[in-house]
N, CA and C atoms as an extended XYZ file, in Angstrom:
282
Properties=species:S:1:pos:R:3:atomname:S:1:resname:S:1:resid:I:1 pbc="F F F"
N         8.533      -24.869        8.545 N   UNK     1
C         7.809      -23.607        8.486 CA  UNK     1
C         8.802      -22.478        8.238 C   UNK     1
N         8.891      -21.511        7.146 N   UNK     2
C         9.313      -20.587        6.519 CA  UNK     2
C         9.148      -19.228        7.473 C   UNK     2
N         9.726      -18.736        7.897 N   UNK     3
C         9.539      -17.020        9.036 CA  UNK     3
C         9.788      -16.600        7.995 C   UNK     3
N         8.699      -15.437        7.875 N   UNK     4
C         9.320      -14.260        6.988 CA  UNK     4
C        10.494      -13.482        7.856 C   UNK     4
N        11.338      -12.602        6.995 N   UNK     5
C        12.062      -11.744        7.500 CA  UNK     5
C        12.257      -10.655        8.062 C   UNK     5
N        12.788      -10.795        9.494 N   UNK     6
C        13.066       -9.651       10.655 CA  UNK     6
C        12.588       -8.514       10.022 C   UNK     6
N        11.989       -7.581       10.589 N   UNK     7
C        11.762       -6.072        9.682 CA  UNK     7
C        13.346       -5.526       10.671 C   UNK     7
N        13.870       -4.214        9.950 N   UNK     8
C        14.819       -3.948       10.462 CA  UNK     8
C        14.508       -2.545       11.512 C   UNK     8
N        14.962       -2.183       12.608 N   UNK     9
C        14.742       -0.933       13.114 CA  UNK     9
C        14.046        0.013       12.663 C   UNK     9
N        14.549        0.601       11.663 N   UNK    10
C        14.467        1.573       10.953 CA  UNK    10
C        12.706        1.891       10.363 C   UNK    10
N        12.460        0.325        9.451 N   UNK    11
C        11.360       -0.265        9.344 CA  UNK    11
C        10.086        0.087       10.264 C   UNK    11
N        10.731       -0.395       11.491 N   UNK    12
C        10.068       -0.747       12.540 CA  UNK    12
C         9.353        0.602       13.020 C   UNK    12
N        10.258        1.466       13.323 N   UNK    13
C        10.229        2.509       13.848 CA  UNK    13
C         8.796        3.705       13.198 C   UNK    13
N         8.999        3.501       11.760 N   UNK    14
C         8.457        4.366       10.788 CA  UNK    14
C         7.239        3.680       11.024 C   UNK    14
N         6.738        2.417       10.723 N   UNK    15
C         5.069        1.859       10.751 CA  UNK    15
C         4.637        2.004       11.789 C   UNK    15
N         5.315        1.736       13.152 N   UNK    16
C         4.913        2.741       14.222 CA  UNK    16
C         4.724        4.252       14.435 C   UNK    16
N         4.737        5.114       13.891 N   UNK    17
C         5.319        6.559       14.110 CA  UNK    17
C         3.347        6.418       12.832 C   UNK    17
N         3.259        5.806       11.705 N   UNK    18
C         2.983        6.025       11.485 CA  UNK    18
C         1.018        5.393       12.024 C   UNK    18
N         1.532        4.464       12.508 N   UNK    19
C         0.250        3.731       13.130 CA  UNK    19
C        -0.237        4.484       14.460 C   UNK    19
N         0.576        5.470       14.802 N   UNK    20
C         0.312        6.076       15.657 CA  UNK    20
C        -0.717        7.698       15.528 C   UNK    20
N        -0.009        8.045       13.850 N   UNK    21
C        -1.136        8.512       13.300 CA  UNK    21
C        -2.849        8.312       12.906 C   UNK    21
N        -2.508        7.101       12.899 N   UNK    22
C        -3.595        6.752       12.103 CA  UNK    22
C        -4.599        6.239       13.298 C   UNK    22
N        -4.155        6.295       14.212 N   UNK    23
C        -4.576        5.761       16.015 CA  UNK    23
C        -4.807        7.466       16.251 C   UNK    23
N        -4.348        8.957       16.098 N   UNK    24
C        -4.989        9.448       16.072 CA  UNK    24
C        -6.096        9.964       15.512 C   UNK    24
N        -6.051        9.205       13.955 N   UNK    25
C        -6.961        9.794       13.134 CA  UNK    25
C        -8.436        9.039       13.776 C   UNK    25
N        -8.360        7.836       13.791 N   UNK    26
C        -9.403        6.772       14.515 CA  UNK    26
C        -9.786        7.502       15.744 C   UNK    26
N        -9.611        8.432       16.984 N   UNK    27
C        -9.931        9.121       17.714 CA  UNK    27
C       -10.823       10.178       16.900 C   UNK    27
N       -10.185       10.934       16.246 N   UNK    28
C       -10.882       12.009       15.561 CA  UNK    28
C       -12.290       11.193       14.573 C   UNK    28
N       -11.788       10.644       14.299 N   UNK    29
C       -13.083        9.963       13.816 CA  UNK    29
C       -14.288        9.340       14.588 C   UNK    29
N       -13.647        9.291       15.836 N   UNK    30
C       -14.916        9.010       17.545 CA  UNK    30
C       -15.447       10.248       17.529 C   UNK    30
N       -14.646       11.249       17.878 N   UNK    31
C       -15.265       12.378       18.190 CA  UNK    31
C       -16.111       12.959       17.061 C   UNK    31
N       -15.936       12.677       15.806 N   UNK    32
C       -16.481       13.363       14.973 CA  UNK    32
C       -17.982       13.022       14.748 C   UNK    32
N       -18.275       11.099       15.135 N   UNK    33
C       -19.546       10.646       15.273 CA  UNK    33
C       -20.168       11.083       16.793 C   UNK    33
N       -19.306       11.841       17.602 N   UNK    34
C       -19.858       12.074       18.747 CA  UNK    34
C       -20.563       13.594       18.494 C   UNK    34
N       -19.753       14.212       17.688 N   UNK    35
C       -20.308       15.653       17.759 CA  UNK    35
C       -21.609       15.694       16.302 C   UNK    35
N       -21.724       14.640       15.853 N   UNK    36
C       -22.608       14.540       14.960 CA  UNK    36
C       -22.593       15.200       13.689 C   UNK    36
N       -21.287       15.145       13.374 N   UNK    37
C       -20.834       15.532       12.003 CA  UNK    37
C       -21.520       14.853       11.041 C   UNK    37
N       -21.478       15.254       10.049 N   UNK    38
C       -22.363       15.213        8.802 CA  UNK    38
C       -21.359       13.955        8.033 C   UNK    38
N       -22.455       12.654        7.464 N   UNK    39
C       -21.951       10.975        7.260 CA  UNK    39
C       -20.758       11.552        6.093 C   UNK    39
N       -20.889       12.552        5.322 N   UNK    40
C       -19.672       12.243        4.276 CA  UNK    40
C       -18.591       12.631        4.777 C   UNK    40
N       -18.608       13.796        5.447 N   UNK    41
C       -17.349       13.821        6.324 CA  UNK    41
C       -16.314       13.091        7.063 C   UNK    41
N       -16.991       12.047        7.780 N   UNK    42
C       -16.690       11.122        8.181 CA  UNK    42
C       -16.495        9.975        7.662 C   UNK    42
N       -17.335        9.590        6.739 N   UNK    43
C       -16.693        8.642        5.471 CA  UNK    43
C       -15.117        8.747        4.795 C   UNK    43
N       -15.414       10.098        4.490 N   UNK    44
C       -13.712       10.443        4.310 CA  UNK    44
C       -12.903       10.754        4.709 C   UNK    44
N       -13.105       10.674        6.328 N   UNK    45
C       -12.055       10.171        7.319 CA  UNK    45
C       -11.812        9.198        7.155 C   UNK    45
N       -12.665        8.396        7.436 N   UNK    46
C       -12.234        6.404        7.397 CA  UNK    46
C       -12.072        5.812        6.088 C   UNK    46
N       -12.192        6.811        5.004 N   UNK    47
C       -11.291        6.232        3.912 CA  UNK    47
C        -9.759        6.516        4.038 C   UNK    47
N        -9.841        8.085        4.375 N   UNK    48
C        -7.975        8.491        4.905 CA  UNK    48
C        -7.296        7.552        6.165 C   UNK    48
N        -8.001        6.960        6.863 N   UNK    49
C        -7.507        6.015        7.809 CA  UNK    49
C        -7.425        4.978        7.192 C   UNK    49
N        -8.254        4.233        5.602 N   UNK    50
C        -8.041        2.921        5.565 CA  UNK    50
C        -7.008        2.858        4.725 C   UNK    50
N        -6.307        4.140        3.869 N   UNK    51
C        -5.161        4.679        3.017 CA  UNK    51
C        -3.885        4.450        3.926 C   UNK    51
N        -4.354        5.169        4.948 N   UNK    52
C        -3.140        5.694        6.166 CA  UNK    52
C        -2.508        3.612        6.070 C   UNK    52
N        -3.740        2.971        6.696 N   UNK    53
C        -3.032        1.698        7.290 CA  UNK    53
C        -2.656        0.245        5.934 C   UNK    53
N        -3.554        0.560        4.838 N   UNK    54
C        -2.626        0.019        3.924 CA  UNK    54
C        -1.413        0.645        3.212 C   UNK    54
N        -0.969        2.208        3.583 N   UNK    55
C         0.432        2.441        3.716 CA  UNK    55
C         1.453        1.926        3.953 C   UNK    55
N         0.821        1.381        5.398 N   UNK    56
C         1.911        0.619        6.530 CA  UNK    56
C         2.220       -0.744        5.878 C   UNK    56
N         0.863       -1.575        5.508 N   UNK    57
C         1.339       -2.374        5.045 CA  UNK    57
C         1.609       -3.173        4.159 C   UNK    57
N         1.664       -1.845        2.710 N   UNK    58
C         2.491       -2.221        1.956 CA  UNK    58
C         3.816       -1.730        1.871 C   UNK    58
N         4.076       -0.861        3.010 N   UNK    59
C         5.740       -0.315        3.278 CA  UNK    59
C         6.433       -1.894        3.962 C   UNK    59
N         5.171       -2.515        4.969 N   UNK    60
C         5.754       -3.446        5.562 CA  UNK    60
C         6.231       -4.753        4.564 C   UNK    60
N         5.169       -4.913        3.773 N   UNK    61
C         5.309       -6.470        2.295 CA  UNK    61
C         6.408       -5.716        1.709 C   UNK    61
N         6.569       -4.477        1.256 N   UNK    62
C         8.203       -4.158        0.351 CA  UNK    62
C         9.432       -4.094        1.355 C   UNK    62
N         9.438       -4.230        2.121 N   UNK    63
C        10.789       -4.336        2.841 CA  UNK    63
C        10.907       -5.460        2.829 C   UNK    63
N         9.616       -6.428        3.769 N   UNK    64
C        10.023       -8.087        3.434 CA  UNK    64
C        10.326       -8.443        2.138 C   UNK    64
N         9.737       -7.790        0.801 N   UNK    65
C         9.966       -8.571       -0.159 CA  UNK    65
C        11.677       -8.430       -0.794 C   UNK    65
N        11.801       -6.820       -0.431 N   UNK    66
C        12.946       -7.068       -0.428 CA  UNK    66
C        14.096       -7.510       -0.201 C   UNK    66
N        13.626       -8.215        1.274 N   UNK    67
C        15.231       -8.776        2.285 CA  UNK    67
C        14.873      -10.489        1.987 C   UNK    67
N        13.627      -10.668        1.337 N   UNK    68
C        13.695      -12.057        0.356 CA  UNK    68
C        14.316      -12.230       -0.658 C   UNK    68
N        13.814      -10.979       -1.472 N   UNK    69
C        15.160      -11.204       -3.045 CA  UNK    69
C        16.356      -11.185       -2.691 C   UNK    69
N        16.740      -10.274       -1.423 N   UNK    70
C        18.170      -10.781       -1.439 CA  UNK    70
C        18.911      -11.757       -1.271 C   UNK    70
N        17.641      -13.101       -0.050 N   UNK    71
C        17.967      -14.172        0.277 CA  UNK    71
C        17.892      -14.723       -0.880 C   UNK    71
N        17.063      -15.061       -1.849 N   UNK    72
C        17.084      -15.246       -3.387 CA  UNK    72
C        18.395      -15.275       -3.856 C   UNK    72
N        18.973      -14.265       -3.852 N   UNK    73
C        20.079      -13.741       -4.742 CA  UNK    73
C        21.363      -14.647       -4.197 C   UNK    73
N        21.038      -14.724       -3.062 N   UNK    74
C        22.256      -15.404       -2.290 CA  UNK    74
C        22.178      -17.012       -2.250 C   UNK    74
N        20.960      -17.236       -2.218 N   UNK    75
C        21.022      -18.897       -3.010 CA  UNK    75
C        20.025      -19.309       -1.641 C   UNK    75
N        19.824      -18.468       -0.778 N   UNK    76
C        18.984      -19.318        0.270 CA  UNK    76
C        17.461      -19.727        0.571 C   UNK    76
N        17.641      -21.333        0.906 N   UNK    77
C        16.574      -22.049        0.381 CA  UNK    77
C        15.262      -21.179        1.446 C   UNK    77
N        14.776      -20.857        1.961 N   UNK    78
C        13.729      -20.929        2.618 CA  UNK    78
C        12.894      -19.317        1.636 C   UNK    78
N        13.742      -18.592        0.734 N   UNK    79
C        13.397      -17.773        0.215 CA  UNK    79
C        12.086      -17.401       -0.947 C   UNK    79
N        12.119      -18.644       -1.400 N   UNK    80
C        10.505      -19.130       -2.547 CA  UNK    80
C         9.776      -19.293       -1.302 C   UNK    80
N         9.460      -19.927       -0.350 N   UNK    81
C         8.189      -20.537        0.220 CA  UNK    81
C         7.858      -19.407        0.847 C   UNK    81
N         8.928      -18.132        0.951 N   UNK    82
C         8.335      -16.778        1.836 CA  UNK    82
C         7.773      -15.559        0.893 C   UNK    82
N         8.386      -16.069       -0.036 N   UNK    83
C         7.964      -15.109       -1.347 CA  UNK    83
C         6.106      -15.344       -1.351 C   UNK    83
N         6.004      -16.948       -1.418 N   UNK    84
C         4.725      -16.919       -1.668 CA  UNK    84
C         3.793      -16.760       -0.531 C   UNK    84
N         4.315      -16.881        0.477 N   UNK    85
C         3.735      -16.006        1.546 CA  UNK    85
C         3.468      -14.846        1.712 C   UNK    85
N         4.427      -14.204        1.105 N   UNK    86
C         4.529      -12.471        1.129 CA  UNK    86
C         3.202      -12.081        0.139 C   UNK    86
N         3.364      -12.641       -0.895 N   UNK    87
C         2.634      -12.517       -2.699 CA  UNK    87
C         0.488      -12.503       -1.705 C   UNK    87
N         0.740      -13.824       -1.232 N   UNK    88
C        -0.624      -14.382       -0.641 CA  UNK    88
C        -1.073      -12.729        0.729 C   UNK    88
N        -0.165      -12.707        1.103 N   UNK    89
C        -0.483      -11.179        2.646 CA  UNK    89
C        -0.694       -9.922        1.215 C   UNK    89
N        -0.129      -10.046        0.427 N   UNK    90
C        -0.053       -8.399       -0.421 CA  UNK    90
C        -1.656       -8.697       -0.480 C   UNK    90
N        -2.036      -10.126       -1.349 N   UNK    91
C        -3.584      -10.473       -2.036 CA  UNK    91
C        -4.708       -9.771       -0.955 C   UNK    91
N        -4.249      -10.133        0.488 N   UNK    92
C        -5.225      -10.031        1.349 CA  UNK    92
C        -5.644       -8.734        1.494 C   UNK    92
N        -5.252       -7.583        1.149 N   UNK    93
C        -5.363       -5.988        1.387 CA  UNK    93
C        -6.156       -5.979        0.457 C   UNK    93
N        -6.812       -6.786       -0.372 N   UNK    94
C        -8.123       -5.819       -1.146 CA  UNK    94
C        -8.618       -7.086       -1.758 C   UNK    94
């Protein structure tokens, strides 16, 4: 079995910071069906929230894909079977 690759700190840090947005936007979007805001309004909240979180994770598939090509580059074997793992998670976002 193939692990994809460690995300690095840095990585890490940012999809959090930013999932944390998007964890407030999902609040605002409670309250907004609570105060009985009008449906398009709120539609285009939860389209800006479903933007916000495939942000994350296609920031998250380009970092992995990148610290694969490098294993690539360097000759190491477990690097194809994660590629097509990576390729198959990108498919799943839409």
């Amino acid at each position: 079995m193939t692990a994809y690759p460690r995300l690095d700190k840095i990585t890490t840090d940012a999809a959090v910071r930013r999932l944390r947005r998007v964890e407030g936007q999902i609040q605002g979007v409670q309250r907004m069906l609570g105060d009985g805001r009008e449906c398009a309004e709120i539609i285009q909240q939860i389209a800006a929230v479903r933007a916000a979180l495939d942000r994350v994770a296609l920031d998250l598939i380009s970092t992995s894909l990148e610290q694969c090509l490098r294993m690539e580059l360097r000759g190491k074997a477990p690097a194809r079977s994660t590629l097509l793992k990576l390729q198959k998670t990108f498919l799943m976002l839409r």
